[in-house]
VOFILUM-785779 format. One record per residue (C-alpha): x, y, z; residue in three letters; residue number from 0. Coordinates in nm, 4 decimals. Each point is the difference from the previous one (the first is absolute). Layout:
% residues N
<<X,Y,Z>,"ala",NUM>;
...
//
This chain:
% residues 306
<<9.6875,0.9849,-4.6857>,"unk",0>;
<<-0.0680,-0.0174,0.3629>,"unk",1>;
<<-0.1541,0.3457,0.0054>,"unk",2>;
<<-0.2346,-0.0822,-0.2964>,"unk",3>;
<<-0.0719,-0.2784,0.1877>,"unk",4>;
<<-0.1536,0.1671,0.3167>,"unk",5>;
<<-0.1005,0.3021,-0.1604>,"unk",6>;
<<-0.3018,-0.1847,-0.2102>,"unk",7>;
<<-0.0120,-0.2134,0.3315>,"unk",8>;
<<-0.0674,0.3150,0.2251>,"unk",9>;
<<-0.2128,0.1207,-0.3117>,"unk",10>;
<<-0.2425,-0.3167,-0.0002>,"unk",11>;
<<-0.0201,-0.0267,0.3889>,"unk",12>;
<<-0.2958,0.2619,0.0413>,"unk",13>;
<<-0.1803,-0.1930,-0.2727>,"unk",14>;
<<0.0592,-0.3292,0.2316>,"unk",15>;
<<-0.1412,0.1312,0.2656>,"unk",16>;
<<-0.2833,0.0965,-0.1197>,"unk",17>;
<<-0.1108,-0.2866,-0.2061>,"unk",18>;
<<0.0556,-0.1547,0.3401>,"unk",19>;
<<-0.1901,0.1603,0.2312>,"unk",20>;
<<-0.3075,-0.0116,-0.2972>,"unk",21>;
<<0.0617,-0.3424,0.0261>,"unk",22>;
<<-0.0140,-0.0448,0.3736>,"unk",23>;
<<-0.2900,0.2387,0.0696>,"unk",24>;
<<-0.2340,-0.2019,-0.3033>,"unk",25>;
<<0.0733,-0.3259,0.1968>,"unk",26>;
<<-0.1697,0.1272,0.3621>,"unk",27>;
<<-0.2794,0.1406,-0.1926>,"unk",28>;
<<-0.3181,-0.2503,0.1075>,"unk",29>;
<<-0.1122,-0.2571,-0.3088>,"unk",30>;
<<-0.3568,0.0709,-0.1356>,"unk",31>;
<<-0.2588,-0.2809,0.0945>,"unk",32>;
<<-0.1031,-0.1953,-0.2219>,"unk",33>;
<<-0.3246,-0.1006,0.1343>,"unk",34>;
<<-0.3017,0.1995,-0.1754>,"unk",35>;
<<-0.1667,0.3112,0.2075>,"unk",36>;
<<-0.2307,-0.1315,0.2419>,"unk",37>;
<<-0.4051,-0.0369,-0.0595>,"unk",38>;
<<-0.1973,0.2625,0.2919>,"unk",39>;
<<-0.2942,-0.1890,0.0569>,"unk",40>;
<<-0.2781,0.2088,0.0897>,"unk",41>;
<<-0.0718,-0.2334,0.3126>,"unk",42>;
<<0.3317,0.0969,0.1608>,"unk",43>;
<<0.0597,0.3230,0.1201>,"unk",44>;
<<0.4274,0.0968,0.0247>,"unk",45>;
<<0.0569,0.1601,0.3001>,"unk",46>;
<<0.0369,0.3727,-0.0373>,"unk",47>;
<<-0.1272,0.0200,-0.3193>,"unk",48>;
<<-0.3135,0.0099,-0.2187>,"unk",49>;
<<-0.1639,-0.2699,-0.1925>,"unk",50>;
<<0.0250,0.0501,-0.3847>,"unk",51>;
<<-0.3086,0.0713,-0.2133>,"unk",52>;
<<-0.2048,-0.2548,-0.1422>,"unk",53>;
<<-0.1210,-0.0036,-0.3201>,"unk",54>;
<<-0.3919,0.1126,-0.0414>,"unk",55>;
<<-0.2669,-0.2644,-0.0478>,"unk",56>;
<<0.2796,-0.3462,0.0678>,"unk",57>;
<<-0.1038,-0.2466,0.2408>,"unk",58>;
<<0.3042,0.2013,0.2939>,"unk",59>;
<<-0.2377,0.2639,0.0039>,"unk",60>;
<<-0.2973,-0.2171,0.1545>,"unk",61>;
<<0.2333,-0.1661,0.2015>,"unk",62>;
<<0.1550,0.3578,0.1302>,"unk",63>;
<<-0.3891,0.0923,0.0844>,"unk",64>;
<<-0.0064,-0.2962,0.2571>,"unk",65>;
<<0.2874,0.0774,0.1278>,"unk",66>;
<<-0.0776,0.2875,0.1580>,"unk",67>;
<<-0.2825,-0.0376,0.0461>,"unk",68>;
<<0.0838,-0.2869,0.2957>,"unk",69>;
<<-0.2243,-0.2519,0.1449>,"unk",70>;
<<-0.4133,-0.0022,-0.0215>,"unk",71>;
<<-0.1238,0.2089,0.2482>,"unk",72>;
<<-0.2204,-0.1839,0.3080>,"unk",73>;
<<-0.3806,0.0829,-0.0225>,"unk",74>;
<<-0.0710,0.2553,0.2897>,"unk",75>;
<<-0.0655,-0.1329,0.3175>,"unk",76>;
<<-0.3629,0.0344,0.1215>,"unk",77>;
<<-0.0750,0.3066,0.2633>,"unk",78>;
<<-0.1457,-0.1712,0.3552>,"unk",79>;
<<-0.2689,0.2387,0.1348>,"unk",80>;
<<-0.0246,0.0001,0.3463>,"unk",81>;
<<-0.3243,0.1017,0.1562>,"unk",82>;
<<0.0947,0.0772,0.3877>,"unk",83>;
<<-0.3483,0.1248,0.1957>,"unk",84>;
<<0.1217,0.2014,0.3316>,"unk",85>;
<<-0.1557,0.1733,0.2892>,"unk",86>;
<<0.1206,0.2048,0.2784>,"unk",87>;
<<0.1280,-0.2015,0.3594>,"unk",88>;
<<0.2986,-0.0671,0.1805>,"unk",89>;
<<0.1639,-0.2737,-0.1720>,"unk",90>;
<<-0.0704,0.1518,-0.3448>,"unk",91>;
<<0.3587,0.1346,-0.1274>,"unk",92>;
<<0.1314,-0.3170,0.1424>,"unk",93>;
<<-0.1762,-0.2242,-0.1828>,"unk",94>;
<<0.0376,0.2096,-0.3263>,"unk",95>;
<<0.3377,0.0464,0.0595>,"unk",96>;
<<0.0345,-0.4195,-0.0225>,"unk",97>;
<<-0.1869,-0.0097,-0.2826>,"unk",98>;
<<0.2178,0.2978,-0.2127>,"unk",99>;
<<0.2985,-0.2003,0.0847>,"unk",100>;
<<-0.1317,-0.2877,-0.1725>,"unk",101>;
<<-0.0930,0.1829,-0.2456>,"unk",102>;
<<0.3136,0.1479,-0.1233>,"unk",103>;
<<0.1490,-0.3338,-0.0298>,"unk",104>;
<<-0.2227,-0.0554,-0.2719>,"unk",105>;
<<0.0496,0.1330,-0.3588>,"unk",106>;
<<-0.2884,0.2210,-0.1916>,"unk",107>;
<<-0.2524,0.0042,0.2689>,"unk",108>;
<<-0.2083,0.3420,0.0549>,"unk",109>;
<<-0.1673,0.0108,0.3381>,"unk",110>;
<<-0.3513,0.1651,-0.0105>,"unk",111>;
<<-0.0270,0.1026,0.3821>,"unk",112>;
<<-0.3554,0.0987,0.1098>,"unk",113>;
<<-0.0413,0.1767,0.3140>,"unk",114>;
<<-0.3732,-0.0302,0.1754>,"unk",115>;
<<-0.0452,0.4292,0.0434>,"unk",116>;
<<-0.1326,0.2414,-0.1282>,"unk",117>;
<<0.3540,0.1714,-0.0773>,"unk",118>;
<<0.3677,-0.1469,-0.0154>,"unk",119>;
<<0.1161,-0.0251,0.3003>,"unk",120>;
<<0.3668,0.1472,0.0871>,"unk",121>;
<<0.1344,-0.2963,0.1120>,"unk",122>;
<<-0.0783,-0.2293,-0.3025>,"unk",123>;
<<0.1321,0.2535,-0.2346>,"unk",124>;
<<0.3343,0.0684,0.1603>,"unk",125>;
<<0.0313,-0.3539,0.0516>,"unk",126>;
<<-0.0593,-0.0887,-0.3992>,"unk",127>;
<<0.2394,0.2792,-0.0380>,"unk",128>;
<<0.2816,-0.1765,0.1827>,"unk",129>;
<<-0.1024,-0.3379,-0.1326>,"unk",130>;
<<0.1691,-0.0034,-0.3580>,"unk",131>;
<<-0.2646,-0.1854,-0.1450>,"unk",132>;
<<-0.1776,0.0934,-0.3644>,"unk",133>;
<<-0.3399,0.0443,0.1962>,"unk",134>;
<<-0.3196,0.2108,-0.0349>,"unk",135>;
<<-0.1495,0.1657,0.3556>,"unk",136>;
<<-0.4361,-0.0440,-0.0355>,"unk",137>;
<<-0.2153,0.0372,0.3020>,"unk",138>;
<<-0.4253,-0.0236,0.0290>,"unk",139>;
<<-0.2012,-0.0775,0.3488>,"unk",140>;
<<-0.2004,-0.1978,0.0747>,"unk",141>;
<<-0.3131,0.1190,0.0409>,"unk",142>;
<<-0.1292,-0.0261,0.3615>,"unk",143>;
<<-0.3078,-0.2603,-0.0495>,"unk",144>;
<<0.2965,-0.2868,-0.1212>,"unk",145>;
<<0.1990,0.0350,0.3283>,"unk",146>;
<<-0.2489,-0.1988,0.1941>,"unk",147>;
<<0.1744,-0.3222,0.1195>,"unk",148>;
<<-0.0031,-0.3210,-0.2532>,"unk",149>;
<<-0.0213,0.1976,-0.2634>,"unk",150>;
<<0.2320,-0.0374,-0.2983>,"unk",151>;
<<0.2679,0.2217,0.0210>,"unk",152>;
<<0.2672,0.2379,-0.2342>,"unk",153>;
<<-0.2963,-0.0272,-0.2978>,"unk",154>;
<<0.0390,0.3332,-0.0572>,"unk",155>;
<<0.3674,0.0115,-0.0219>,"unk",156>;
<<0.0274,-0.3080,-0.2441>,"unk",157>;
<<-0.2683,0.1825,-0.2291>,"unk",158>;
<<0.2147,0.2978,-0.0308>,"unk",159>;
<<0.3353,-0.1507,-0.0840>,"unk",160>;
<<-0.1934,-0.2053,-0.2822>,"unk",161>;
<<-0.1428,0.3448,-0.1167>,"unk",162>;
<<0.3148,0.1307,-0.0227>,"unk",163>;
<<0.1726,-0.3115,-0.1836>,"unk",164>;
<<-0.3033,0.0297,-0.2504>,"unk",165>;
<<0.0911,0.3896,-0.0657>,"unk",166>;
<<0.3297,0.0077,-0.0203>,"unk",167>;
<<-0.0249,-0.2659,-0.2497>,"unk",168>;
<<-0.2777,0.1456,-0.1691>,"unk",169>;
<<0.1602,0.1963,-0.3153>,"unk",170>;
<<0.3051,-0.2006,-0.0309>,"unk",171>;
<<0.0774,-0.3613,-0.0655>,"unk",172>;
<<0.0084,-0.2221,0.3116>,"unk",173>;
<<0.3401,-0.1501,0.0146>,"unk",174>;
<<0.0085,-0.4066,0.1491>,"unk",175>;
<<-0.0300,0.0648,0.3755>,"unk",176>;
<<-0.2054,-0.2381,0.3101>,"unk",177>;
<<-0.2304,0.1771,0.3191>,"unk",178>;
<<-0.0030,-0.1226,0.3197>,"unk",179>;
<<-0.1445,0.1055,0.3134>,"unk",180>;
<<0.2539,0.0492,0.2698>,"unk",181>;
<<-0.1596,0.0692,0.3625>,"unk",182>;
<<0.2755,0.1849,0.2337>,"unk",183>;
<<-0.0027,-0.2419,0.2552>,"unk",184>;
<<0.0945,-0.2546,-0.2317>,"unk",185>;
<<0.3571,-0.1689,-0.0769>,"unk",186>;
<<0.0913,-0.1554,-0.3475>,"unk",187>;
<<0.2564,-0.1918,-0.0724>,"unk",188>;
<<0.2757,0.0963,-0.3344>,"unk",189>;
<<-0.1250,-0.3120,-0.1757>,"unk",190>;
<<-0.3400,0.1091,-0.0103>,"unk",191>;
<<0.1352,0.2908,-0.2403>,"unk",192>;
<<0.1528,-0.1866,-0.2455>,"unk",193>;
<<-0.2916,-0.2841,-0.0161>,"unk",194>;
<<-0.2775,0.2663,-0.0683>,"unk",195>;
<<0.2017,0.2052,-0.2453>,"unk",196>;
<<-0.0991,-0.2399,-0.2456>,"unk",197>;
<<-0.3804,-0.0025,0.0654>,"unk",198>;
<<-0.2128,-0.0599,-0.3333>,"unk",199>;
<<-0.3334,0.0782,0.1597>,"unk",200>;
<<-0.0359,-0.1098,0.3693>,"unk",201>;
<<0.1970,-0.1560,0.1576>,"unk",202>;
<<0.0086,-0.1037,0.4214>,"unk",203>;
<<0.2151,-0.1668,0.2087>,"unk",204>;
<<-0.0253,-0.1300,0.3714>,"unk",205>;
<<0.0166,0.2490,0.3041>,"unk",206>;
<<0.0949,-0.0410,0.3562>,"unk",207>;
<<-0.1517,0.0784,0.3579>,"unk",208>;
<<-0.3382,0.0669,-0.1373>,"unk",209>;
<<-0.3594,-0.1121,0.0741>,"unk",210>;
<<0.1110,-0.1267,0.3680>,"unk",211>;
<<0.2570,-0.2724,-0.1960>,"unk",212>;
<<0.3987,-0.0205,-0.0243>,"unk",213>;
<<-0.0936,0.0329,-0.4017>,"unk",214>;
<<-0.2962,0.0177,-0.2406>,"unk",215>;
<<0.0652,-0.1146,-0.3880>,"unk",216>;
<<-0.1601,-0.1247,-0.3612>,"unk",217>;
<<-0.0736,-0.2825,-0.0309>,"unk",218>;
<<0.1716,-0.1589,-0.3192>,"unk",219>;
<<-0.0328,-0.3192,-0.1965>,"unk",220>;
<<0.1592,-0.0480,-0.3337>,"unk",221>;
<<0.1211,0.4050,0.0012>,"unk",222>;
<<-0.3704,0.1258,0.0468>,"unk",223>;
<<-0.1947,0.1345,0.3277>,"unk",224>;
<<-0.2926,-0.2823,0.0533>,"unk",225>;
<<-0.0441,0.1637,0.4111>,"unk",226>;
<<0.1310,0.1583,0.2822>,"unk",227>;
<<0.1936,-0.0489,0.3238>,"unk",228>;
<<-0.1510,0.2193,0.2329>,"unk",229>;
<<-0.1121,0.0931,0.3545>,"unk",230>;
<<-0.2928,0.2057,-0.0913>,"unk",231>;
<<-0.3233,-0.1366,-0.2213>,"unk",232>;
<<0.1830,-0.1847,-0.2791>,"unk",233>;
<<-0.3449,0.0554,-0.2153>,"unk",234>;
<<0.1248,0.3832,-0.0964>,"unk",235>;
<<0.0469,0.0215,-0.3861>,"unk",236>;
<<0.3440,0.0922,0.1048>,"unk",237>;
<<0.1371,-0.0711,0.3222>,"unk",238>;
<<0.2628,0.1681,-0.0202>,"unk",239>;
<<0.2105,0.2789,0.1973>,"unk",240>;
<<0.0385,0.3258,-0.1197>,"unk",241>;
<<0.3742,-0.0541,-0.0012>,"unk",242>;
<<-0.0461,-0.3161,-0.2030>,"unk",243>;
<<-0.0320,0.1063,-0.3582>,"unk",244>;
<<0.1218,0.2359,-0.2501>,"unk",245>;
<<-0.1919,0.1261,-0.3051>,"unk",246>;
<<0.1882,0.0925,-0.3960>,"unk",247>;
<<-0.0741,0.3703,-0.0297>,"unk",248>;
<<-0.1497,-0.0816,-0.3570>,"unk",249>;
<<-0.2744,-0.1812,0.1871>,"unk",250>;
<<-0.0281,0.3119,0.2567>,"unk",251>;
<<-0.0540,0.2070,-0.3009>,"unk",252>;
<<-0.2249,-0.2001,-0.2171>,"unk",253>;
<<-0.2284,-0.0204,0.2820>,"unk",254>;
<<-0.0636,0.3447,0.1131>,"unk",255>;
<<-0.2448,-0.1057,0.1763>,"unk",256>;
<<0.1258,-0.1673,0.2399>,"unk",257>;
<<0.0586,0.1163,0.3735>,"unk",258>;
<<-0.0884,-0.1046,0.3597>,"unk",259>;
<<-0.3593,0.0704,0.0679>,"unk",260>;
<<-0.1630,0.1137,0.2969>,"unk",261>;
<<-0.3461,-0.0821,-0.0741>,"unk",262>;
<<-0.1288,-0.3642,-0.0370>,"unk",263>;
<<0.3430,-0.1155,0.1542>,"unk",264>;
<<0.0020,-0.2209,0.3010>,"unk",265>;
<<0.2829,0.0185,0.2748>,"unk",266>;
<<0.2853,-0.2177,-0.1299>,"unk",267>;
<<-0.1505,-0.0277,-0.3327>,"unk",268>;
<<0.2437,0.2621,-0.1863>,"unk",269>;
<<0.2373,-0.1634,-0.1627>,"unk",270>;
<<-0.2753,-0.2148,-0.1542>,"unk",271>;
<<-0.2004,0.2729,-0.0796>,"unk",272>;
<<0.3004,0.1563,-0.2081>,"unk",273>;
<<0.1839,-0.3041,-0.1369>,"unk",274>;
<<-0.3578,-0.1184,-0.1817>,"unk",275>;
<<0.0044,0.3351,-0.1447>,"unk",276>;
<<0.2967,-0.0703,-0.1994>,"unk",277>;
<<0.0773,-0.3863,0.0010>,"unk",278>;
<<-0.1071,-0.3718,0.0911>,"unk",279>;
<<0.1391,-0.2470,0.1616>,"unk",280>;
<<0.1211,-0.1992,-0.3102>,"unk",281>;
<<0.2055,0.2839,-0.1205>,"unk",282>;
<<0.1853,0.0466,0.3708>,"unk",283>;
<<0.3751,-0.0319,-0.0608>,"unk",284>;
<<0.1506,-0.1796,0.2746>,"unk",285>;
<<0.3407,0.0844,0.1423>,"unk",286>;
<<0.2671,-0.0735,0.2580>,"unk",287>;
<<0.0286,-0.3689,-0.1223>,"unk",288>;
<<-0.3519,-0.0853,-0.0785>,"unk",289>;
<<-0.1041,0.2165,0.3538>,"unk",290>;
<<0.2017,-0.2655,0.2129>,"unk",291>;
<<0.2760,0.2681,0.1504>,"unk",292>;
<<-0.1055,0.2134,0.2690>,"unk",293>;
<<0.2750,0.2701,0.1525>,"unk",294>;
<<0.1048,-0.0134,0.3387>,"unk",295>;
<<-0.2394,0.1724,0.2416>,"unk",296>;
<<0.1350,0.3695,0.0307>,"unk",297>;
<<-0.2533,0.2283,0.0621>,"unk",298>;
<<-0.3937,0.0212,0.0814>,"unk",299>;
<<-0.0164,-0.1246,-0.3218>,"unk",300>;
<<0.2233,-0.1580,-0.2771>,"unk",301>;
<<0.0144,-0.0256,-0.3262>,"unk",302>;
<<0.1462,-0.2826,-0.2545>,"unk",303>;
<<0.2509,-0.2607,-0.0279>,"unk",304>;
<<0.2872,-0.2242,0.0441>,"unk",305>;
//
């Protein structure tokens, strides 16, 4: 009996086992969630992996479009021509090196350099070479008759650099940029930059060791120019400093026209003489804080504010 016993015993054991070890490897196999598969918006990006498609014509496919294609982009920023007259002497690349290294702190400005020869001179160009400024490298003399002392000077120089603003622009589509006349013996302040960037027409500001004063300025009441703070005949249509304005290149090119005369102009009178060419005293735009900020005195002469 015993032997019947364990023989179905030792003939069942295999079975046993095996329903056993079924049994124990079902139980460490990991439960299926119950939660329902997750929703990919098209908004969030998994990392490694790629968005799914979206559906043609359904309001994820607009959205997807502004998605990528990020934030408004800023209008450009206007281009500040710089029209730098120059002539030969021993202080010269001093004086333009001081004015380059203002200049490159400054964002979109081209420098129009105009030499007084009759051919660019070696040292000019190797020094625009080295200067790393966008810049373009004119020269015309003088002719001899307008050396004579009290004379106006550098009218030939500011001619040509508005020449060649009018014919580069000429076949293409002037993009928003401001001209101003910037003498090499003269030092600007960085404010002046940003205050003239956003010139609509004219626009002026005060200046500083000029006309035998600490400063001359605008005169402003109620955010117009009714006069002028000067040390030389106050009665000028415009008395004003060369360094003390800057011009919209839409005006410099609707007005091709206008340039610095040498005929009919008195000594002193040029800035009048051009400025009624293309404005009037109503339409001045005044800057540095209604022309009440006047830089620290740096230089021969100094340009603009706080």
């Amino acid at each position: 009996m015993k032997s019947v016993l364990f023989s179905r015993f030792f003939i069942l054991l295999p079975w046993i086992l095996i329903v056993i070890i079924m049994l124990d490897v079902d139980t460490r196999r990991p439960a299926l969630p119950l939660t329902p598969r997750p929703y990919f918006s098209p908004y969030a990006g998994g990392r490694g992996g790629a968005r799914p498609p979206l559906r043609r014509g359904g309001p994820g496919r607009g959205s997807e479009r502004r998605n990528e294609s990020g934030p408004p982009r800023a209008p450009p920023l206007p281009t500040i021509y710089a029209i730098t007259p120059t002539y030969s002497r021993p202080v010269q690349k001093a004086e333009l090196t001081r004015l380059a290294n203002t200049f490159r702190q400054v964002a979109q400005l081209h420098w129009i350099l105009v030499e007084d020869a009759a051919a660019r001179s070696e040292l000019v160009s190797r020094f625009l070479a080295r200067a790393g400024l966008p810049c373009t490298h004119l020269h015309v003399p003088t002719p001899r008759r307008y050396k004579r002392p009290g004379l106006p000077r550098a009218t030939e120089q500011r001619n040509a650099g508005l020449a060649w603003l009018r014919q580069r622009h000429r076949h293409q589509r002037a993009q928003p940029g401001v001209l101003f006349f910037a003498d090499d013996d003269n030092t600007y302040s960085l404010e002046l930059f940003q205050e003239m960037r956003t010139t609509r027409k004219v626009s002026v500001w005060p200046v500083g060791l000029v006309g035998g004063r600490r400063y001359e300025r605008p005169l402003v009441e109620n955010g117009k120019v009714v006069g002028w703070y000067t040390g030389w005949r106050a009665d000028r249509p415009f008395a004003i400093d060369m360094a003390g304005f800057a011009v919209s290149l839409q005006v410099i090119l609707s007005n091709p026209k206008a340039v610095f005369k040498r005929h009919g102009s008195q000594p002193g009178m040029q800035e009048s003489d051009f400025l009624k060419q293309i404005t009037t005293v109503e339409e001045l735009e005044p800057k540095a804080s209604n022309c009440t900020k006047v830089s620290l005195p740096l230089g021969p002469r100094l340009a603009h504010s706080d």
